[in-house]
C-alpha positions, 0 to 999 in steps of 0.5 A: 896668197898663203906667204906673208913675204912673197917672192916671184920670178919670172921673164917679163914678156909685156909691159905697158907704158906708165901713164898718169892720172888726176890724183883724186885724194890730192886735187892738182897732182897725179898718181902713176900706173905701170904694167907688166907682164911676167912668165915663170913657166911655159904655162904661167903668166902674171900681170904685175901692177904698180902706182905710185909717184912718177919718178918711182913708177917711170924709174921701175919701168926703165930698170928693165926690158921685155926678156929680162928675168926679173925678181919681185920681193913682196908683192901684194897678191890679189885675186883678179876680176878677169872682166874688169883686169882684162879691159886693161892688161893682157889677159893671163892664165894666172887668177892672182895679179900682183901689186909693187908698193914703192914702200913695200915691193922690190923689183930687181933683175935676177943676177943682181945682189 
């Protein structure tokens, strides 16, 4: 939570399904969500969030798979409420979530440039 930009990898080991919502500051659109679940060590898991236009969120969750080692630039961390998070996401061992903006965030398989 120190770092001004960031950068974690790690194995996804979960993801959840986008899904979409009525969008309340834009009556008549949706925002969607979509979770994931990553592991940098044997002991370290982290839900990663995002929310955003369907064609972004849908497009993030296609460019990867459960196994793939994944790179996330810039992300938001935030503490977690573990009562309210856990409702919601697997729990994990980490006390951080991390948010992916479309505007600020990028997720890229490892091996990409």
């Amino acid at each position: 939570p120190n770092s001004s930009r960031p950068s974690v990898a790690g194995m996804v080991i979960g993801k959840i399904d986008p899904k979409g919502f009525p969008d309340r500051k834009n009556i008549g659109t949706e925002r969607y969500t979509f979770t994931f679940t990553i592991r940098d060590d044997t002991v370290y898991f982290i839900n990663v969030a995002s929310w955003g236009r369907e064609e972004y969120v849908r497009g993030l969750s296609n460019s990867f798979r459960i196994g793939d080692c994944v790179v996330i630039e810039n992300p938001l961390v935030q503490t977690k409420d573990a009562e309210k998070e856990e409702k919601f996401s697997p729990s994990t061992s980490s006390c951080y979530k991390l948010l992916v903006s479309e505007n600020f965030s990028t997720v890229k398989l490892c091996h990409d440039p």
